[in-house]
KEVEXFI-592961 format. One record per residue (C-alpha): residue number from 1; x, y, z; residue in three letters. Coordinates in nm, 4 decimals, m for minus. Example, Ala and Ser with C-alpha at 12.3 -4.5 7.8 and 13.67 -1.06 7.14 Angstrom:
2
R    k         u         v         w    r
R    1    1.2300   m0.4500    0.7800  ALA
R    2    1.3670   m0.1060    0.7140  SER
***
This chain:
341
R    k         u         v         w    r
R    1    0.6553   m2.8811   m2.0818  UNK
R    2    0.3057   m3.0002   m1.9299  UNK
R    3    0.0737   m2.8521   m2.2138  UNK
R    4   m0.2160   m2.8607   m1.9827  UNK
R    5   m0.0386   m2.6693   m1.6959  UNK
R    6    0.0654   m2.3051   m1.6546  UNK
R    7    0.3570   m2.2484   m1.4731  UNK
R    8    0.4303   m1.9006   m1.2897  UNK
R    9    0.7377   m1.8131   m1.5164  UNK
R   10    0.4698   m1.8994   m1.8540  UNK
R   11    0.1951   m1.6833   m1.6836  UNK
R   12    0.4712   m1.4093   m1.6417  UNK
R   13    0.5911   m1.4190   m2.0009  UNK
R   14    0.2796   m1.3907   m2.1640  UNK
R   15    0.0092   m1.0954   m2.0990  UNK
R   16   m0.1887   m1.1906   m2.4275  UNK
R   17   m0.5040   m1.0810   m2.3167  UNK
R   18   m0.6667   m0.7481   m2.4040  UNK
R   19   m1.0389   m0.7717   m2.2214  UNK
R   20   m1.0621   m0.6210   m1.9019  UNK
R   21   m1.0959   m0.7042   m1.5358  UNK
R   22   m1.3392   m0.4267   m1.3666  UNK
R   23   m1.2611   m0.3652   m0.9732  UNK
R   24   m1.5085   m0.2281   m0.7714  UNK
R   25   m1.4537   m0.0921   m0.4643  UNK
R   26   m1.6412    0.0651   m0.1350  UNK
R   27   m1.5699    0.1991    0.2016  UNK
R   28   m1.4759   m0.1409    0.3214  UNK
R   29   m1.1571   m0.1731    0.0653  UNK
R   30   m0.9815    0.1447    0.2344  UNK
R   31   m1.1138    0.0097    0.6140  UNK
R   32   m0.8933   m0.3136    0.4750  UNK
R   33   m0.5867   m0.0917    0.3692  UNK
R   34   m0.6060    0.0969    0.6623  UNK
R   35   m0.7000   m0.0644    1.0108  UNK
R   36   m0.5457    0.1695    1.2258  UNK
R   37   m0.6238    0.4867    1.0456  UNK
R   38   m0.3951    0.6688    0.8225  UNK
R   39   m0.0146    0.7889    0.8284  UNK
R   40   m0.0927    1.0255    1.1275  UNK
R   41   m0.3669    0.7784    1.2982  UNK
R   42   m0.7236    0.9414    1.2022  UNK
R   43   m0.9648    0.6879    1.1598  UNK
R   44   m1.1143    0.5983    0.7917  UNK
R   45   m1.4622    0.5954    0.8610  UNK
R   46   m1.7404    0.3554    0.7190  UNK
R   47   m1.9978    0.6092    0.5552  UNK
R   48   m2.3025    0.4524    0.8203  UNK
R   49   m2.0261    0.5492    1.1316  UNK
R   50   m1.9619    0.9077    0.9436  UNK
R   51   m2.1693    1.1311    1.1922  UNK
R   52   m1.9994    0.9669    1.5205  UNK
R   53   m1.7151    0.9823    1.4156  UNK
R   54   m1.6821    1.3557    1.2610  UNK
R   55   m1.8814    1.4298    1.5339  UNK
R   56   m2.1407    1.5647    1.2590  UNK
R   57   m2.4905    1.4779    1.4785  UNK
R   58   m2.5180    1.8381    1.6342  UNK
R   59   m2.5766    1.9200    1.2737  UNK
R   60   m2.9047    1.6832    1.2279  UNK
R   61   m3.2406    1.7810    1.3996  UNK
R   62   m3.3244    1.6581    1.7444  UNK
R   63   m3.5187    1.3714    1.5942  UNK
R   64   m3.2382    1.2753    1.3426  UNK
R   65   m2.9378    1.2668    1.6250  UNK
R   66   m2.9702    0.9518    1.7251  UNK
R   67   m3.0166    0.7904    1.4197  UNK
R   68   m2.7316    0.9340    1.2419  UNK
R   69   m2.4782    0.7925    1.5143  UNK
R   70   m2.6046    0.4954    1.4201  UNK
R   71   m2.6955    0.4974    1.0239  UNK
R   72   m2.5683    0.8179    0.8599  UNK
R   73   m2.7113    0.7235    0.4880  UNK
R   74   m3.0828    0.6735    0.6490  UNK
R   75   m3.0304    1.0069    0.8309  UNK
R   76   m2.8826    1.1743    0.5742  UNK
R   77   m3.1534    1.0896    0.3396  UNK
R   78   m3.4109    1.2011    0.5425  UNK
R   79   m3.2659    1.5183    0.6168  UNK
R   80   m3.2218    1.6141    0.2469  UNK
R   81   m3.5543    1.4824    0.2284  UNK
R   82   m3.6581    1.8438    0.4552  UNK
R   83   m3.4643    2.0521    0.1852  UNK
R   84   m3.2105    2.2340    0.4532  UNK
R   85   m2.9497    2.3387    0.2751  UNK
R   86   m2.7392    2.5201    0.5341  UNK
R   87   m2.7036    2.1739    0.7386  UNK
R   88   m2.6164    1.9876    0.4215  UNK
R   89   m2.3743    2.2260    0.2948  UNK
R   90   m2.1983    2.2484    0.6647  UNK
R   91   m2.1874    1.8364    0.6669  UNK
R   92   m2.0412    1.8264    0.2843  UNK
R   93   m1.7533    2.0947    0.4147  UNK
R   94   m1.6851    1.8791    0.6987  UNK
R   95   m1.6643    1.5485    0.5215  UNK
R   96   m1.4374    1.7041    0.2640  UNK
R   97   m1.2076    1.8262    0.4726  UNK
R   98   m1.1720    1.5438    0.6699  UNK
R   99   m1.0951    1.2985    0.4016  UNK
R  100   m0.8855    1.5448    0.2066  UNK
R  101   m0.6624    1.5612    0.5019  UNK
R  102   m0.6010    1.2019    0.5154  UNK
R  103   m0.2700    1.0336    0.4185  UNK
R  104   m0.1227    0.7343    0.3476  UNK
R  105    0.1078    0.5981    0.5549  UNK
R  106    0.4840    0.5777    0.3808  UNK
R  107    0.5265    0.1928    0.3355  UNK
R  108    0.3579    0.0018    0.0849  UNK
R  109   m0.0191   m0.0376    0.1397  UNK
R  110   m0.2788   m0.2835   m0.0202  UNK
R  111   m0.4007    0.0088   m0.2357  UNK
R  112   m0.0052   m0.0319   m0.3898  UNK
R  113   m0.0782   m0.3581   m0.4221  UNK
R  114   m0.3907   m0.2586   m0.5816  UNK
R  115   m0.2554   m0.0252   m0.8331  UNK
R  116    0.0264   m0.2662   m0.9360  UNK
R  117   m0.1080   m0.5569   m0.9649  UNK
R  118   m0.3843   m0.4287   m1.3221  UNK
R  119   m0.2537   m0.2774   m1.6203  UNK
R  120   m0.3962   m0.0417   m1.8521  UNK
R  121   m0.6709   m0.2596   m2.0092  UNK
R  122   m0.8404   m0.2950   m1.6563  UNK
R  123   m1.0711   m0.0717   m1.4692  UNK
R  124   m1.1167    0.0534   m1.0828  UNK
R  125   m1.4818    0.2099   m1.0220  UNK
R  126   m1.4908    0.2755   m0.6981  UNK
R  127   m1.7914    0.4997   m0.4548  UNK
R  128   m1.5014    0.5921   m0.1828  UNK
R  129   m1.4277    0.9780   m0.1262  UNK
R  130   m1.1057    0.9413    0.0315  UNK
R  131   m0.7566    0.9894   m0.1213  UNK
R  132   m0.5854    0.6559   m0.0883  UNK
R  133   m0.6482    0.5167   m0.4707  UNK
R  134   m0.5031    0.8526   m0.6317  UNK
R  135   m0.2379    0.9086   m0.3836  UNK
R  136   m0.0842    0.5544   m0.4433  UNK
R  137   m0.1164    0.5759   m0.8075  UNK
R  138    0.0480    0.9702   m0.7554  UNK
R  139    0.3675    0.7392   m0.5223  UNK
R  140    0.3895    0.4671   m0.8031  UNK
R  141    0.3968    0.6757   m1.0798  UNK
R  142    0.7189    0.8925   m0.9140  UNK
R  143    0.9168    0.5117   m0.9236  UNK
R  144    0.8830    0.5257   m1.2846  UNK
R  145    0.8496    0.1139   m1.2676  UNK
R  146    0.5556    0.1832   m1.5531  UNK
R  147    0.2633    0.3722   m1.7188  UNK
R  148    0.0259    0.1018   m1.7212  UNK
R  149   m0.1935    0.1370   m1.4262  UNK
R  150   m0.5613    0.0262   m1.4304  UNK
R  151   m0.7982    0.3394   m1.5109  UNK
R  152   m1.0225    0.4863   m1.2514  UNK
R  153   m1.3367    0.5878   m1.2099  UNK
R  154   m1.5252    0.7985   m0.9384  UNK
R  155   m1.9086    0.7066   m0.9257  UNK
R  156   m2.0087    0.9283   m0.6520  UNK
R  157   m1.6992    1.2056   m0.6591  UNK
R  158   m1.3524    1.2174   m0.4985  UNK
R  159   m1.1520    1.4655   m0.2571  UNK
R  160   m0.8697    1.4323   m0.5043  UNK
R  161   m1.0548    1.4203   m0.8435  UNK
R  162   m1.1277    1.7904   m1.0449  UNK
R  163   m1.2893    1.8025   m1.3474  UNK
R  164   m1.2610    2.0547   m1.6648  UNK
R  165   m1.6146    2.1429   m1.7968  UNK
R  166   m1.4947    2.2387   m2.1359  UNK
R  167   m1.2569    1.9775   m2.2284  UNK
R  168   m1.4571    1.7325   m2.0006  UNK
R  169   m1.1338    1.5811   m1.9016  UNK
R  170   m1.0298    1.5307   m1.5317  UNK
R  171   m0.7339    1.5193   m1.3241  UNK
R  172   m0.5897    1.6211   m0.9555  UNK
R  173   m0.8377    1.9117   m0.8231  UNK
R  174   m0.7167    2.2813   m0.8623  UNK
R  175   m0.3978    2.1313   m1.0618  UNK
R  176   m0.3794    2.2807   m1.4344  UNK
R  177   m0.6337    2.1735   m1.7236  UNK
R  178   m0.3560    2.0780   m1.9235  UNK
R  179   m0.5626    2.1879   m2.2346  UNK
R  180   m0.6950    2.5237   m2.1642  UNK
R  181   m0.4508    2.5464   m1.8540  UNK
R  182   m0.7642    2.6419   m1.5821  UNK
R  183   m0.7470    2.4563   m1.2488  UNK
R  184   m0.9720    2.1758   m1.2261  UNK
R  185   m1.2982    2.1899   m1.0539  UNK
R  186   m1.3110    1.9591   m0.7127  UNK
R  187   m1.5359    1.6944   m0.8350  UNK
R  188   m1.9018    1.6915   m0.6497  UNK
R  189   m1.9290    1.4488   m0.3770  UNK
R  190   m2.2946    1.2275   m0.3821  UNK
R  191   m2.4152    1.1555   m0.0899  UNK
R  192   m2.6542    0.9230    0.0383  UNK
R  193   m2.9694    0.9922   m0.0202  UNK
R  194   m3.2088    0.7788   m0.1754  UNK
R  195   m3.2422    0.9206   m0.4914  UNK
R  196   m2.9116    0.9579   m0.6027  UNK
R  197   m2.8733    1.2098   m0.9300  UNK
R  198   m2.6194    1.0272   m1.1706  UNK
R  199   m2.7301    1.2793   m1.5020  UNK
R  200   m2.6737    1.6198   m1.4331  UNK
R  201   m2.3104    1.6508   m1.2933  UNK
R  202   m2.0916    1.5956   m1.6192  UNK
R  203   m1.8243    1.4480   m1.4109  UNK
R  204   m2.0333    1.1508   m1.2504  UNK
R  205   m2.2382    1.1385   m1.5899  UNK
R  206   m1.8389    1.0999   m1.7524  UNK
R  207   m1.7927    0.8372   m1.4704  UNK
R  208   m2.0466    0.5747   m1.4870  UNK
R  209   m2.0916    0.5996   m1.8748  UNK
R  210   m1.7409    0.4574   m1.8663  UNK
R  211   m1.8352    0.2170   m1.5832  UNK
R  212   m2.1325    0.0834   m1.8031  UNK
R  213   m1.8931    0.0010   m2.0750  UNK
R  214   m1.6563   m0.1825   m1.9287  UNK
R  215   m1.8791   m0.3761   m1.7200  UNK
R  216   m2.0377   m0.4841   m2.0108  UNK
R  217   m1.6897   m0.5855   m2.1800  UNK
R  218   m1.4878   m0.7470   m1.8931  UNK
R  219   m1.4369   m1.1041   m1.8351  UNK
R  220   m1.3844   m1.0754   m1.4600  UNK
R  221   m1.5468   m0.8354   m1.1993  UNK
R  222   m1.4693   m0.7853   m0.8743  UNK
R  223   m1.6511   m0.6478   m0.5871  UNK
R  224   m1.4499   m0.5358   m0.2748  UNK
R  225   m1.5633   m0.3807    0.0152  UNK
R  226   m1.8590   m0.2387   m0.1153  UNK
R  227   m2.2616   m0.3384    0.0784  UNK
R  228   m2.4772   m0.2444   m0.1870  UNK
R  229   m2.6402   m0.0155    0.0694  UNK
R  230   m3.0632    0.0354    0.0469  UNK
R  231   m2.9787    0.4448   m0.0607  UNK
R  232   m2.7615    0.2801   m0.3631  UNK
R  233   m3.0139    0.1265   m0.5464  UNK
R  234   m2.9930    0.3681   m0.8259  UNK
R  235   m2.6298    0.2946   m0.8561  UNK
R  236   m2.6859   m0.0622   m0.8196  UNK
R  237   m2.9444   m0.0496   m1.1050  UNK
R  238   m2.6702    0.1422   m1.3432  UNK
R  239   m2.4161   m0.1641   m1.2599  UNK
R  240   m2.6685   m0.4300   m1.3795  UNK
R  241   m2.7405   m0.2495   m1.6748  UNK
R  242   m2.4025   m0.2009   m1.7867  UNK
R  243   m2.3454   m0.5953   m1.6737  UNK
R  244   m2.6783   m0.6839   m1.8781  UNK
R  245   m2.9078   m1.0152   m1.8625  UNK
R  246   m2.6972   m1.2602   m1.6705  UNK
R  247   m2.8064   m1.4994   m1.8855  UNK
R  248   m2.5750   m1.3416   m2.1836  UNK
R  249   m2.2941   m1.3803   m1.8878  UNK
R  250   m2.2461   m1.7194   m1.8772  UNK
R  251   m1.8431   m1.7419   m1.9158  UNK
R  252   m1.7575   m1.4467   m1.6933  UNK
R  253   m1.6310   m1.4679   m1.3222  UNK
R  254   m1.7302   m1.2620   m1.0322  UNK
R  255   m1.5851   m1.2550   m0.7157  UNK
R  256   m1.6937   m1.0845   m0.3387  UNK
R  257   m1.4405   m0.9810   m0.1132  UNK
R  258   m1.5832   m0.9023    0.2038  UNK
R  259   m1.4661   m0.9134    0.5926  UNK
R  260   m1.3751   m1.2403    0.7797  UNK
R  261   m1.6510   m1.3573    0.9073  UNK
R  262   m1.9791   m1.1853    0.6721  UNK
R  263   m2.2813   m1.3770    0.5479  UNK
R  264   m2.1699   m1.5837    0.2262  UNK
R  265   m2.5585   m1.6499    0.1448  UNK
R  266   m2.6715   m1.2927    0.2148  UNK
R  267   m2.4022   m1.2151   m0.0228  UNK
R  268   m2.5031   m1.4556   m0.2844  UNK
R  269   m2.8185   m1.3109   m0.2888  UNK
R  270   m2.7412   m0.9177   m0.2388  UNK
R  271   m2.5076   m0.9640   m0.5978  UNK
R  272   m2.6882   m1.2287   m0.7666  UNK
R  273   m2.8046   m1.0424   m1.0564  UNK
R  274   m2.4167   m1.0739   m1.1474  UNK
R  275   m2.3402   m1.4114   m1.0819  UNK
R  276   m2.4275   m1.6488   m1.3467  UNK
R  277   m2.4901   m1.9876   m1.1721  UNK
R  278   m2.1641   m2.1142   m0.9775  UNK
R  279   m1.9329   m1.8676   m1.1447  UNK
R  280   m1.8646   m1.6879   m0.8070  UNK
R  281   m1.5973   m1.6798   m0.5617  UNK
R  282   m1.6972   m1.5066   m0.2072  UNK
R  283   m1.3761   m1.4285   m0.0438  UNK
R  284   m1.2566   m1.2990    0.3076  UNK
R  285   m0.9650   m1.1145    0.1568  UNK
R  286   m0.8187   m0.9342   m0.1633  UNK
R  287   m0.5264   m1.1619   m0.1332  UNK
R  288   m0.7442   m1.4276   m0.2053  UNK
R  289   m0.8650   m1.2964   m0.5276  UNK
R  290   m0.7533   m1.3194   m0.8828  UNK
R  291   m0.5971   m0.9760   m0.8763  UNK
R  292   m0.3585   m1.0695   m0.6031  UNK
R  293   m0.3014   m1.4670   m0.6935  UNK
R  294   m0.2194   m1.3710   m1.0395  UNK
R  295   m0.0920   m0.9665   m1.0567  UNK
R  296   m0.0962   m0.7853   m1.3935  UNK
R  297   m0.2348   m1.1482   m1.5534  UNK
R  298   m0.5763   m1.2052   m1.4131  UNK
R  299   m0.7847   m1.2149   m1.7110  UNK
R  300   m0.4779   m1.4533   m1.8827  UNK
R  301   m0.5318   m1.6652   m1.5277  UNK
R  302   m0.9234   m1.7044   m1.5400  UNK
R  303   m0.8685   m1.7792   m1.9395  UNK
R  304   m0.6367   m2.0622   m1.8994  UNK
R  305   m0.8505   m2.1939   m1.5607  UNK
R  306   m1.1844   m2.1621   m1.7520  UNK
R  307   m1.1525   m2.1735   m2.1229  UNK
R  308   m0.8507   m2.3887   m2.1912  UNK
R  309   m0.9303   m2.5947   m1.8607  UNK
R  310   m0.5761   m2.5867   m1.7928  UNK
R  311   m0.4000   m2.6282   m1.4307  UNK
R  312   m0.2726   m2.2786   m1.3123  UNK
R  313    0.0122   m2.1729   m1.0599  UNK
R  314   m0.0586   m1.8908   m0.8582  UNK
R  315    0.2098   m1.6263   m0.7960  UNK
R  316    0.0906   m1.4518   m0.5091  UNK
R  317    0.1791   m1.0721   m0.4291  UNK
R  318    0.4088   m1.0458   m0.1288  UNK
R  319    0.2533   m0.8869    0.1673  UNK
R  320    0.5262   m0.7843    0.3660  UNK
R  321    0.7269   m0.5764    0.1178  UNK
R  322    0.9327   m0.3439    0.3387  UNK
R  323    0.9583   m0.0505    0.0894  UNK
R  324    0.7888    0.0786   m0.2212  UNK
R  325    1.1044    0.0177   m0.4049  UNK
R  326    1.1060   m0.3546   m0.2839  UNK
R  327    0.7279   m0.3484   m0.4216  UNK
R  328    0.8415   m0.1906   m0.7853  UNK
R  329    1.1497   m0.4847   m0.7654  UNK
R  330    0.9147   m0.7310   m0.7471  UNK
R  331    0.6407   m0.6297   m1.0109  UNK
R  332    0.9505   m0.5897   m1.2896  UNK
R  333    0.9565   m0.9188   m1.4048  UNK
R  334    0.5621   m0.8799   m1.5364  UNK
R  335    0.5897   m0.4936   m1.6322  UNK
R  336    0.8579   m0.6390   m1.8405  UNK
R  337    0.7333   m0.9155   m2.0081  UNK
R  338    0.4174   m0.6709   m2.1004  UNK
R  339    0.6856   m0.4377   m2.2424  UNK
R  340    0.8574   m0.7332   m2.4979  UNK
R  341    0.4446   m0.7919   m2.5830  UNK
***
């Protein structure tokens, strides 16, 4: 045995780390999952292509039309900006209905691959509204493979996500409180505007106090799919507080996933406030990433790479399992070794 090499079967056996690794994800993640639209073909729109493609432009003033085919988040802001609430309430029905109607397809997706490759001890934040995160974690969860999925967190609301006022505890909208028994509240949706309110709703409040904290515990972030967008800067000012002086940060790893093909430099800059010197890996797909090279061991991976300077294996997920059952097979071996832990 090499003592300065890790070998798949060692990485496997041995899930001795307890910090987490923090997952963000935007509109671009689910575009990744899903291509070609969802189980029954509707397209998963990018939150600037919104308007075209709900067709919501008839509800924007003459002078807004345009522009929100083209940038819904600078339209959107300006008409919440003129205070009509009919139009805003009309576009907020739409949008949830549309995304609430969308479905995964039956075999196993990347968000699968997602929720099977963290455990318990790491965290998905994510801005996206549509159902794809909760329903794969709902799929999983029926295989019985495990209990330790990564927790989530909704910064800007989800179709899927309710919320309990009095017990301030969440859970699948309109399903039971399972405390005082009422039906969960459908979580607000923020939209893009370009002063986003994080305080007031207890729910997003809940969210991104949580967010803070583990951003400003984890050893390895990930961003995925997500632009930073001009009407975020609120949200992007939360995430560097919780992430602090990157100074203080000089041991932790961040990593961009973005499409084949984007602007590495632009992205450099866009996230540098989280990068500490070289410690960044810009990357054209989640498989590339820690999550996927080294499933349910990613913080254990970037330990042994960085602290112990030791050679590590990767053991890549599989991306052409042919069932979720295949999927659950192949994740055993790690759920487990975390089990004999």
């Amino acid at each position: 045995m090499n003592e300065h090499e890790v070998t798949v079967e060692q990485e496997i056996a041995n899930p001795f780390h307890s910090k987490p690794h923090v997952l963000l994800l935007g509109a671009g993640a689910s575009k990744a999952a899903l291509p070609n639209g969802d189980k029954h073909g509707r397209p998963v729109p990018l939150l600037r292509d919104i308007a075209e493609d709900l067709k919501l432009d008839n509800l924007f003033p003459e002078e807004l039309k345009e522009l929100a085919t083209k940038d819904f988040e600078s339209a959107y802001s300006k008409l919440f900006e003129l205070g009509v609430s009919e139009e805003l309430n009309k576009i907020d029905s739409l949008v949830r209905g549309y995304f609430s109607k969308l479905e995964l397809p039956d075999e196993p997706n990347l968000y699968d691959a997602i929720n099977l490759s963290m455990r318990d001890k790491d965290v998905i934040l994510t801005f996206n509204w549509d159902p794809f995160l909760m329903q794969s974690r709902i799929r999983l969860a029926k295989l019985g493979i495990t209990t330790s999925f990564p927790q989530l967190f909704f910064l800007h609301g989800n179709v899927t996500v309710g919320f309990c006022e009095e017990h301030n505890t969440s859970g699948i909208a309109e399903q039971p409180c399972s405390r005082c028994r009422k039906p969960f509240k459908p979580s607000k949706l923020l939209y893009p505007v370009e002063h986003k309110d994080y305080q007031s709703d207890n729910f997003i409040k809940r969210e991104w106090e949580a967010a803070q904290y583990y951003l400003k515990n984890c050893s390895v972030f990930t961003v995925f799919g997500y632009s930073a967008p001009v009407t975020d800067k609120e949200a992007i000012g939360l995430l560097k507080d919780g992430w602090g002086d990157v100074n203080d940060r000089s041991m932790e790893q961040t990593e961009i996933i973005n499409r084949p093909g984007s602007d590495h430099d632009a992205l450099s800059e866009t996230w540098s406030p989280f990068i500490h010197t070289h410690h960044v890996d810009i990357l054209d797909s989640f498989y590339d990433s820690f999550i996927a090279k080294h499933p349910r061991r990613s913080v254990e991976a970037y330990w042994n790479q960085y602290w112990e300077a030791k050679f590590i294996s990767n053991n890549p997920v599989p991306q052409n399992f042919s069932s979720l059952s295949e999927m659950a097979e192949w994740f055993k071996p790690l759920v487990d070794a975390e089990k004999k832990s």
